[in-house]
Backbone as JSON Lines, residues from 0, in Angstrom:
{"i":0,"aa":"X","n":[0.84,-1.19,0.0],"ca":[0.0,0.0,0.0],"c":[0.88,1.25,0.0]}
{"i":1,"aa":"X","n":[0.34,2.46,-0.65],"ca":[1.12,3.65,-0.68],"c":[-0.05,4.21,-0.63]}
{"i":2,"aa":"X","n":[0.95,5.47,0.2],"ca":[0.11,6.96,0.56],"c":[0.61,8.01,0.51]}
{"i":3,"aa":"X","n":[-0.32,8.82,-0.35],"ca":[0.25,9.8,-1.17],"c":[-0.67,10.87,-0.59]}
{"i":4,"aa":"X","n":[-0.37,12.24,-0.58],"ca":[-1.08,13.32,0.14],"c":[-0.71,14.34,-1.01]}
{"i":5,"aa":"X","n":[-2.0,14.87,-1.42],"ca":[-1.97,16.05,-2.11],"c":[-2.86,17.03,-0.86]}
{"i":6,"aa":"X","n":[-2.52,18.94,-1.6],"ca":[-3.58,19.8,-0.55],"c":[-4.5,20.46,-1.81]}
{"i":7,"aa":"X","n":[-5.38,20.91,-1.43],"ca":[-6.4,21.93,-2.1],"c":[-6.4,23.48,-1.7]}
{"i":8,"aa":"X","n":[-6.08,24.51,-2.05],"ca":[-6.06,25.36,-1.59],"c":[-7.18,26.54,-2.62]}
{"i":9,"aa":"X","n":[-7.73,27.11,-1.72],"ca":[-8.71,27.91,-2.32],"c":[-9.27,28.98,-1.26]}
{"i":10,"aa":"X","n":[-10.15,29.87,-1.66],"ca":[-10.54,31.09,-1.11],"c":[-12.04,30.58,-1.09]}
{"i":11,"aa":"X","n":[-12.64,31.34,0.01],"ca":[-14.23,31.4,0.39],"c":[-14.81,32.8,0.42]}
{"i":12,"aa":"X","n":[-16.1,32.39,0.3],"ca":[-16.71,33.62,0.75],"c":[-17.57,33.1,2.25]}
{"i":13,"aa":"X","n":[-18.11,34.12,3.19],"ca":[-18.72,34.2,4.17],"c":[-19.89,33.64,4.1]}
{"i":14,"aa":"X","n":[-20.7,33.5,5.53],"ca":[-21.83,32.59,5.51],"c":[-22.6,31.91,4.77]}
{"i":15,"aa":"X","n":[-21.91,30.13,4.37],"ca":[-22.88,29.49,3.8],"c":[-22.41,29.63,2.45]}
{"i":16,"aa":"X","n":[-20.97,29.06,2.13],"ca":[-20.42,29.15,0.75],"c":[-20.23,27.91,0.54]}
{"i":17,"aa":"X","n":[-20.45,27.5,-0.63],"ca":[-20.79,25.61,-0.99],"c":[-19.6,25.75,-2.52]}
{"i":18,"aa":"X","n":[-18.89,24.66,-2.61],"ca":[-17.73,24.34,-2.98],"c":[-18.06,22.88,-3.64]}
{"i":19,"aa":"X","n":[-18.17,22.72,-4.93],"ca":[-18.28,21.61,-5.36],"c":[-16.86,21.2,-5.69]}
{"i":20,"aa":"X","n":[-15.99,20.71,-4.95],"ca":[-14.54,19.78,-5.02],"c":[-14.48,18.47,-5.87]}
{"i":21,"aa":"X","n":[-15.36,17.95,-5.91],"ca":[-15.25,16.52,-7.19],"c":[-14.31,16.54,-7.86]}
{"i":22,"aa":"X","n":[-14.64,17.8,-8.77],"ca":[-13.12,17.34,-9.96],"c":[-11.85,18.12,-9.35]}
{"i":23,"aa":"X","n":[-11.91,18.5,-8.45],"ca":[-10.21,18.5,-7.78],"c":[-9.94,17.47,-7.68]}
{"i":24,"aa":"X","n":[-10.69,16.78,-6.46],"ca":[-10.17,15.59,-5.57],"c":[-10.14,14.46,-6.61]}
{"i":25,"aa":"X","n":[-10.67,14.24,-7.86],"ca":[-10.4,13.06,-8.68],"c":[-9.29,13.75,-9.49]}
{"i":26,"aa":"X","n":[-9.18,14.72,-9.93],"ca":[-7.88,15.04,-10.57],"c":[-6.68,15.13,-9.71]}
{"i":27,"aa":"X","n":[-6.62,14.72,-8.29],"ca":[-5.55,14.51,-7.4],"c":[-5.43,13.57,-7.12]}
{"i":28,"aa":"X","n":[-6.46,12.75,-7.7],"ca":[-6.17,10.61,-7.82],"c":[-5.72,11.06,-8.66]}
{"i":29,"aa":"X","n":[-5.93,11.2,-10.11],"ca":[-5.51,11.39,-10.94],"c":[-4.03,11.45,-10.78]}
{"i":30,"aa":"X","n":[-3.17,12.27,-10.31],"ca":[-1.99,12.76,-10.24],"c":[-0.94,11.77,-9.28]}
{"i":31,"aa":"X","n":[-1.66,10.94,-8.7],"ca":[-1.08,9.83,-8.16],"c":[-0.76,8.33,-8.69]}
{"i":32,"aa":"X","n":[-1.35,8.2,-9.75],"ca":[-1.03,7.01,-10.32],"c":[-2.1,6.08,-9.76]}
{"i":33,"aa":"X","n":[-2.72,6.4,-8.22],"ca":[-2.92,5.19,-7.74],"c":[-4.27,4.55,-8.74]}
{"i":34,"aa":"X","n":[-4.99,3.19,-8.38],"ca":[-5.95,2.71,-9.32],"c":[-7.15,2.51,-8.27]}
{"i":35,"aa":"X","n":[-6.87,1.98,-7.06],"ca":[-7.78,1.37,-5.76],"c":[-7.24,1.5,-4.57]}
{"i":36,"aa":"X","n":[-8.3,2.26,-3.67],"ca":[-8.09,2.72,-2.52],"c":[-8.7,3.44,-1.72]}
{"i":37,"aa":"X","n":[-8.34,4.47,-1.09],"ca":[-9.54,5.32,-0.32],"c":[-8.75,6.56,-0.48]}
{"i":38,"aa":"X","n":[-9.58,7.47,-0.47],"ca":[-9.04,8.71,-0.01],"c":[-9.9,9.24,1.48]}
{"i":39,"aa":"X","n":[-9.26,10.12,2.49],"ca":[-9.69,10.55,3.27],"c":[-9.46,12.38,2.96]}
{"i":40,"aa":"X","n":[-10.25,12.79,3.09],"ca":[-10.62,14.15,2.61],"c":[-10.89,15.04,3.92]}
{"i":41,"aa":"X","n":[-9.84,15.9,4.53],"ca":[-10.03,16.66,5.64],"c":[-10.23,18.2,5.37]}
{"i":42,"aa":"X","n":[-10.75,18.81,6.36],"ca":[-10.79,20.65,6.67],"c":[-9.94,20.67,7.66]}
{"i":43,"aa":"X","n":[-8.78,21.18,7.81],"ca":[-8.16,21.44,9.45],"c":[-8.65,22.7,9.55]}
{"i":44,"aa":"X","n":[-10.13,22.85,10.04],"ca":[-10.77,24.16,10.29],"c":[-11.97,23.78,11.6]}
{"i":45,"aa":"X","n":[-12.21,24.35,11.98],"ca":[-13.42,24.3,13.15],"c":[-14.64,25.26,12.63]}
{"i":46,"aa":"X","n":[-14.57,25.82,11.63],"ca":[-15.82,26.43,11.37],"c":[-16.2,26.11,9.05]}
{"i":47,"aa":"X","n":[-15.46,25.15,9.03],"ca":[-15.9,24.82,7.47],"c":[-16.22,23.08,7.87]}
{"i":48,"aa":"X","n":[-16.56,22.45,6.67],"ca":[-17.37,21.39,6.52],"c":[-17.05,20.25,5.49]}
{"i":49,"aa":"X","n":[-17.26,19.09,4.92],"ca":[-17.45,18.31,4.09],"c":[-18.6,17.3,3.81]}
{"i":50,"aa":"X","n":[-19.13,17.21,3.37],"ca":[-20.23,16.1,2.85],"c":[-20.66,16.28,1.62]}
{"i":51,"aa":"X","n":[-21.37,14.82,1.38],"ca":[-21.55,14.83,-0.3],"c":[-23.55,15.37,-0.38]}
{"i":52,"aa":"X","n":[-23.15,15.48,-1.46],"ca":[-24.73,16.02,-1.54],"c":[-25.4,16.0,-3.22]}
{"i":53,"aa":"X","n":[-26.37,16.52,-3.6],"ca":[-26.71,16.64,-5.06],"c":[-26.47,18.0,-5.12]}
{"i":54,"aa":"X","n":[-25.41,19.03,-6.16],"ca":[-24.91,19.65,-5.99],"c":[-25.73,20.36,-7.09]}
{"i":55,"aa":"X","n":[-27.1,20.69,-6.86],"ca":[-27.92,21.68,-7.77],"c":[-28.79,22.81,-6.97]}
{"i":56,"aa":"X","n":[-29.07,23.9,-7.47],"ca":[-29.63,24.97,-6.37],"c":[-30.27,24.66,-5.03]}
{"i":57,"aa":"X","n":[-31.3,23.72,-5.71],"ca":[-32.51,23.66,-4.97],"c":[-32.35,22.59,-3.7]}
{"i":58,"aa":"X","n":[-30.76,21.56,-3.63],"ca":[-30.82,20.61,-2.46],"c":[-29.71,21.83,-1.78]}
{"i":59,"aa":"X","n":[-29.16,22.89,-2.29],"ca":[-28.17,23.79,-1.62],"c":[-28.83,24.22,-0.81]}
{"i":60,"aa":"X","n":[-30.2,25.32,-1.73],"ca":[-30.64,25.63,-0.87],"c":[-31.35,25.4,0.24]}
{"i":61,"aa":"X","n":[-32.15,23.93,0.4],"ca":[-32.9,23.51,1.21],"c":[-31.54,22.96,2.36]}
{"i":62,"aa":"X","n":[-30.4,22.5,2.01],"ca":[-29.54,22.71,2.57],"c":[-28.96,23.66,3.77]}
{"i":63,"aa":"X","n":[-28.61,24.9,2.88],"ca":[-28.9,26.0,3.79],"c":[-29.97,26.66,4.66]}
{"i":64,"aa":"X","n":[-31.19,26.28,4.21],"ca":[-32.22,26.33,5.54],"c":[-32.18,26.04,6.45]}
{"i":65,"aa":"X","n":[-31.97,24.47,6.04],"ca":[-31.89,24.01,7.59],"c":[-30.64,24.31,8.61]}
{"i":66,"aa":"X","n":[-29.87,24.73,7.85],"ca":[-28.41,25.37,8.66],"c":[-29.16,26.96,9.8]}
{"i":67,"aa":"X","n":[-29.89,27.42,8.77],"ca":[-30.63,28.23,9.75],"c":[-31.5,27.41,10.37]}
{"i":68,"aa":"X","n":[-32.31,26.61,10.17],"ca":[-33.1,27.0,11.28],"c":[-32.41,25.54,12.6]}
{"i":69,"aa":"X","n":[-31.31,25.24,12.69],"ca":[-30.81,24.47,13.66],"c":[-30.08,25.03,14.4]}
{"i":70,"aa":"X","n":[-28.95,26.24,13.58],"ca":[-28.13,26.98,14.13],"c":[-28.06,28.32,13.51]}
{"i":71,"aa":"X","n":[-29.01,28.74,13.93],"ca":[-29.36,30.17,13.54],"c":[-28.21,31.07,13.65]}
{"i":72,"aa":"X","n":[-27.77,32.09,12.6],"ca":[-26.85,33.27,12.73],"c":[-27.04,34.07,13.66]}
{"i":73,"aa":"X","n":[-28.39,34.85,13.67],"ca":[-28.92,35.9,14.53],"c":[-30.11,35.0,15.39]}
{"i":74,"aa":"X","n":[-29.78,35.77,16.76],"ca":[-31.12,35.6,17.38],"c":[-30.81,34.52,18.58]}
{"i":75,"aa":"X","n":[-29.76,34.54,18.79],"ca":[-28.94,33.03,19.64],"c":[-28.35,34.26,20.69]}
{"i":76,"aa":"X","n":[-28.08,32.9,21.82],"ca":[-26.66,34.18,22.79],"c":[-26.04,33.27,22.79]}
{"i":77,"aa":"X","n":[-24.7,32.31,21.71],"ca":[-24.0,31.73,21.73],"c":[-22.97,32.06,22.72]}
{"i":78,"aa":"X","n":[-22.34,31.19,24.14],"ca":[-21.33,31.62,24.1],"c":[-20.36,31.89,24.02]}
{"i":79,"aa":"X","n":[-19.9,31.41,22.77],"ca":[-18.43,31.23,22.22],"c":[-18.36,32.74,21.49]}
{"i":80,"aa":"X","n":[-19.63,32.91,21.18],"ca":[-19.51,34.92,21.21],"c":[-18.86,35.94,21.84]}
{"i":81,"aa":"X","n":[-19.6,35.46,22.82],"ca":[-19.59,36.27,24.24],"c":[-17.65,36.03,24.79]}
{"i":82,"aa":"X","n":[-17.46,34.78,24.5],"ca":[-15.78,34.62,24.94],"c":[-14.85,35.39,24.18]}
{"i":83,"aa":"X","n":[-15.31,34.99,22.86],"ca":[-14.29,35.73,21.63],"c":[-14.85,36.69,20.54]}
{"i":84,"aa":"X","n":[-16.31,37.45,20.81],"ca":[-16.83,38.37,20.4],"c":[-16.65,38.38,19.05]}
{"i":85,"aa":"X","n":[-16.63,37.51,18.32],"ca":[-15.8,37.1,16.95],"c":[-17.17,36.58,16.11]}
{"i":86,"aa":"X","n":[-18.26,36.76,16.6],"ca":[-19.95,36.53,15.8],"c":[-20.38,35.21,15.29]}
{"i":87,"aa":"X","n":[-19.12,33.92,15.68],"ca":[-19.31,32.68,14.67],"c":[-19.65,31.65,15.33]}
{"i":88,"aa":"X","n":[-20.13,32.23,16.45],"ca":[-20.52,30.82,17.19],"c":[-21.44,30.09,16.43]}
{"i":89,"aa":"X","n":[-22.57,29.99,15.47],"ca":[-23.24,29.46,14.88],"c":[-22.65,28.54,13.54]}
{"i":90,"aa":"X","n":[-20.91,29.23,13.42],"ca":[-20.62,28.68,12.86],"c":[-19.86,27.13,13.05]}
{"i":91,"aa":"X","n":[-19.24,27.32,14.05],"ca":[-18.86,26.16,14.85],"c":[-19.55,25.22,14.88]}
{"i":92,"aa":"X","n":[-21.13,25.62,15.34],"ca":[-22.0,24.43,15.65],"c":[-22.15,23.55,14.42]}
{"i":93,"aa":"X","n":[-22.23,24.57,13.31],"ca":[-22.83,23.78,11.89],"c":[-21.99,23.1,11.44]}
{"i":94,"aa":"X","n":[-20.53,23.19,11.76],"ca":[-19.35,22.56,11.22],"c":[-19.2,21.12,12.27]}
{"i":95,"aa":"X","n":[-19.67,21.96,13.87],"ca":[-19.47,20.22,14.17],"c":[-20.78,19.23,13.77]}
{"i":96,"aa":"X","n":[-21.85,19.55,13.62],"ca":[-22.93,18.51,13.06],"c":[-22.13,18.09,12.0]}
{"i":97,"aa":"X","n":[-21.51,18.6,10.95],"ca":[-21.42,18.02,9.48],"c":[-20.19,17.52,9.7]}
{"i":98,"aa":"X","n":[-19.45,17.63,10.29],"ca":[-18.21,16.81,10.52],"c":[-16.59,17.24,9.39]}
{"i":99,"aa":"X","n":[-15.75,17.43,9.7],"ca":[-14.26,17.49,9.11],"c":[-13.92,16.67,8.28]}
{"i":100,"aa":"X","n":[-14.57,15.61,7.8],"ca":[-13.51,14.75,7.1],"c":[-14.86,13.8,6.02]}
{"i":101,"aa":"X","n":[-14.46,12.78,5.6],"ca":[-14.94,12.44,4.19],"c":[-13.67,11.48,3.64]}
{"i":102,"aa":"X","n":[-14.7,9.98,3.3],"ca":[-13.81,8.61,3.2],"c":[-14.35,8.55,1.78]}
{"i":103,"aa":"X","n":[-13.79,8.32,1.07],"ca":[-14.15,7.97,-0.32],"c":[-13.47,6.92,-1.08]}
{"i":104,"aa":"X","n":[-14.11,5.25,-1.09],"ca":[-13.32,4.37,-2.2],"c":[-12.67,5.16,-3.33]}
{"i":105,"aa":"X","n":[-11.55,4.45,-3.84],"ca":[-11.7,4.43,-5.3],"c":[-11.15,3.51,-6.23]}
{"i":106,"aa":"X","n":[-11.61,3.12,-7.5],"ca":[-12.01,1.58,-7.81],"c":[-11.5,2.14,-9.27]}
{"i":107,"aa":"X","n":[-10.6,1.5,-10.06],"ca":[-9.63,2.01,-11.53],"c":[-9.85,3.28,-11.25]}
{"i":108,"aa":"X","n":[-9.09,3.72,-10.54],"ca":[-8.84,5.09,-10.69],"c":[-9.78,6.73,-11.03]}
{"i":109,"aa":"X","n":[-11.26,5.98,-10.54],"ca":[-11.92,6.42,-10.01],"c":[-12.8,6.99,-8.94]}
{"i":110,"aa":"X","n":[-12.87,8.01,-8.42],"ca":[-14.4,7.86,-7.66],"c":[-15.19,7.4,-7.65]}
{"i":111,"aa":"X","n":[-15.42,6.18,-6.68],"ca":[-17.32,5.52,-6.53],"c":[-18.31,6.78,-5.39]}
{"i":112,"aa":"X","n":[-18.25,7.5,-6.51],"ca":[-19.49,8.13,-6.39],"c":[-20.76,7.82,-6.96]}
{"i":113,"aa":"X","n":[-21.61,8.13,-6.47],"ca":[-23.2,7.79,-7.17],"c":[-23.03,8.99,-8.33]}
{"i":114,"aa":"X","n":[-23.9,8.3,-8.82],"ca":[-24.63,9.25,-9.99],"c":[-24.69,10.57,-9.8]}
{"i":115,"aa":"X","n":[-25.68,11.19,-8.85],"ca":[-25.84,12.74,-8.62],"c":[-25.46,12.85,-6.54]}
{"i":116,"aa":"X","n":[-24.0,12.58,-7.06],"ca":[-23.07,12.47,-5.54],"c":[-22.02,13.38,-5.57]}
{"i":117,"aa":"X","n":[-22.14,14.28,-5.37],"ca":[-20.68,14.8,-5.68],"c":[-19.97,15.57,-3.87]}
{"i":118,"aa":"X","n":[-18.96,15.72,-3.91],"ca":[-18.33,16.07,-2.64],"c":[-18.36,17.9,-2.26]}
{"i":119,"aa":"X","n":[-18.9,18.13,-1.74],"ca":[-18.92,19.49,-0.74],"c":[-18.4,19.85,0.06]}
{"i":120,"aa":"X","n":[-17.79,21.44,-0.08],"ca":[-16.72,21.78,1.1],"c":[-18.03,23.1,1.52]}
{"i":121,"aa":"X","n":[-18.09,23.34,2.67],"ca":[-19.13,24.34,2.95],"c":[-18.73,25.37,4.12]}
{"i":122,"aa":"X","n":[-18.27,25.94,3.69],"ca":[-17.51,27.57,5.03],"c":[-19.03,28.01,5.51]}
{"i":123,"aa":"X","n":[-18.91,28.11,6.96],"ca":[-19.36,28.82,7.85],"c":[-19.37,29.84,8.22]}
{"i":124,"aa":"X","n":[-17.75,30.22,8.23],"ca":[-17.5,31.46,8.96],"c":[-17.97,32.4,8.42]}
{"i":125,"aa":"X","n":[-17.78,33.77,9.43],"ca":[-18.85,35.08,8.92],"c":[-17.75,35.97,7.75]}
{"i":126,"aa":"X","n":[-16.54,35.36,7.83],"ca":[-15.99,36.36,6.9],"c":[-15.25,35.56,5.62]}
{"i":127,"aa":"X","n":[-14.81,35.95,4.58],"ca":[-14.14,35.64,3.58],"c":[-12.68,34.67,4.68]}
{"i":128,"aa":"X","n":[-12.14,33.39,3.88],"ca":[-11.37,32.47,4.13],"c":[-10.54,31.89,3.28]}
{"i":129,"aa":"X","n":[-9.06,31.77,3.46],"ca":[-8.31,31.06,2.74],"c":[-7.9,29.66,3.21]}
{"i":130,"aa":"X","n":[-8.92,28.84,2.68],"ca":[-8.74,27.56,2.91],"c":[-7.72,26.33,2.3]}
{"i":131,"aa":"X","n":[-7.61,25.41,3.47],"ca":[-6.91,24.25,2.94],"c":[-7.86,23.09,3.31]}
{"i":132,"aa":"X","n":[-7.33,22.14,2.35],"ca":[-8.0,20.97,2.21],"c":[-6.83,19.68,1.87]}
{"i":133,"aa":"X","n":[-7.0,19.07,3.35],"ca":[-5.65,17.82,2.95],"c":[-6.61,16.62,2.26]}
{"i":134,"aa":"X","n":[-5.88,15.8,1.11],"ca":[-6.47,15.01,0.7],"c":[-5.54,13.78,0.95]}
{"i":135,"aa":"X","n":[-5.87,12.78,1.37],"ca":[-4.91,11.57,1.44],"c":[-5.27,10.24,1.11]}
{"i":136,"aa":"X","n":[-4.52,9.92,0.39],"ca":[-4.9,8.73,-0.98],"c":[-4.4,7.36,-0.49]}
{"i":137,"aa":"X","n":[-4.88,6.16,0.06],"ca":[-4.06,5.24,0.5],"c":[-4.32,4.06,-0.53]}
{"i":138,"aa":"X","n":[-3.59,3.48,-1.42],"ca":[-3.93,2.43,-2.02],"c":[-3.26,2.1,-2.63]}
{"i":139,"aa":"X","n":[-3.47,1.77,-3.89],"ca":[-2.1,0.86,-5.18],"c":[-2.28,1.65,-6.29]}
């Protein structure tokens, strides 16, 4: 087995920015040679996200609803506010429901993704972000 680590680097915008990554992260199998294996797909962030989703307006947006109405922006007395007056406590929360990371087979040198599956990076935070994204490829 070999493991190979590529990064993703890219810019965000503020509350509730959705990132369709697919054809990075297969063009970074791509760049590895490998054929079968997994990749593990991380945020080293506490207020951005990963999961797969159907990546067309209407599951974004119903998406983003419910981000409001579980962890509302306004209208909360978070207090991770109140500690670091920094407005993102809502963002935290939404990042820990959806979780940091993302396992993905891959089978000839593909993604086994479904059909209308594709991978999502989703920023929280209240302001513009220069993000990283470790990708790590373990296989043959």
């Amino acid at each position: 087995m070999l493991v190979k680590t590529r990064e993703l680097d890219f810019f965000t915008q503020p509350n509730v920015d959705f990132i369709d990554l697919t054809h990075q992260v297969q063009e970074a199998l791509d760049s590895t040679g490998l054929t079968r294996g997994t990749v593990t797909i991380f945020t080293p962030s506490s207020t951005s996200a990963l999961t797969t989703i159907e990546y067309e307006s209407g599951a974004l947006a119903d998406l983003e609803r419910f981000f409001e109405q579980v962890a509302p922006q306004f209208g909360q007395d978070y207090r991770h506010n109140l500690r670091w007056g920094d407005g993102n406590g809502h963002s935290h929360l939404r990042a820990a429901i959806i979780g940091p990371d993302l396992h993905i087979p891959f089978v000839n040198g593909r993604l086994t993704l479904g059909t209308w599956q594709q991978i999502l990076f989703i920023e929280f935070d209240v302001r513009p972000r220069r993000r990283r994204v470790i990708l790590q490829f373990v296989g043959e």
